[in-house]
N, C-alpha and C positions, 0 to 999 in steps of 0.2 A: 504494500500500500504506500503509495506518497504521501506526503506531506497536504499537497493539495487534495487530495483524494480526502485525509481524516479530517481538516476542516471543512471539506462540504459535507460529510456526514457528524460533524458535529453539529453544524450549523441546520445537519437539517433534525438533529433531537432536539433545537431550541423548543419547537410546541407537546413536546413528549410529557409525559405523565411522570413526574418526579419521584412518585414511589415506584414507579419501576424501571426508569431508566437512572443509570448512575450519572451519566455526561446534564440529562437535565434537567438533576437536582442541581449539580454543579453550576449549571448556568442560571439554575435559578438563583443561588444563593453566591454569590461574586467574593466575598470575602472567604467563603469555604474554599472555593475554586484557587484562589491564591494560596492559601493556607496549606491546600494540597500539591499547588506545585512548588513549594515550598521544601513539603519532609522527601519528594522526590527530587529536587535536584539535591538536595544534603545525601540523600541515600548513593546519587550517581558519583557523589565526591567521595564518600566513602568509598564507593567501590572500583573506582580510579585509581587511590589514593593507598588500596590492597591488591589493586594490579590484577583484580579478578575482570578478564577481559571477558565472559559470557554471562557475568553479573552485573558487570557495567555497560555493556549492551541494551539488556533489559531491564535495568535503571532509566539510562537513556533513555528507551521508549517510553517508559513511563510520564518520565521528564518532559518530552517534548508531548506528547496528549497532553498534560494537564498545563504547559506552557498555553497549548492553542485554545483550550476551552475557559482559562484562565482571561484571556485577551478575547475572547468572543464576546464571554460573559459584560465584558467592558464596551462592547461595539469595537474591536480592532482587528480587525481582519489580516487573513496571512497573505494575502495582496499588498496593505498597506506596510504591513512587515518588510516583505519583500521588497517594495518600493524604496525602503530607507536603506536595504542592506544596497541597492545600487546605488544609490546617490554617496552611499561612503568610499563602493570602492574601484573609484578613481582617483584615490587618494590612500596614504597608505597610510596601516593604524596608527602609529607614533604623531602621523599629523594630525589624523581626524581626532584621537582624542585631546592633541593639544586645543584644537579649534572648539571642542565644547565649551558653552557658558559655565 
């Protein structure tokens, strides 16, 4: 599955029934949604960080689902996502983040 792929199926469990779908409770509730993506990217660190590369896999996947329903939940689309990772790189990272406010 892409990236593109799991936000148009998250976006399409926005009118789903929250007691049975998990993605939208999640977007029902915006601060759980962050909160969950949250103990997932801690989880993906830890498992970086012990070099378990088929734990930190599926860490990662975790990580990035509740990334994108995280940002749904807010109205931020992996469009507009995408749109800002171009605009950075024509420029390399040492610059772009010198140029942040």
């Amino acid at each position: 599955m892409s990236l593109t792929d799991l936000a148009a199926t998250i976006l399409a469990r926005k009118g789903a029934d929250p007691e049975t779908s998990w993605t939208a409770r999640l977007l029902a509730e915006p601060e759980k949604a962050a909160e969950k993506f949250g103990e997932e990217a801690v989880e993906a660190i830890i498992e970086a960080v012990k070099g378990d590369r088929a734990a930190l896999t599926s860490e990662a996947a975790d990580a990035l689902y509740h990334l994108l329903v995280m940002c749904a939940a807010r109205g931020v689309t992996l469009a507009e996502i995408e749109a800002e990772l171009a605009k950075r790189q024509s420029q390399s990272g040492i610059a772009e983040k010198a140029a942040r406010p």
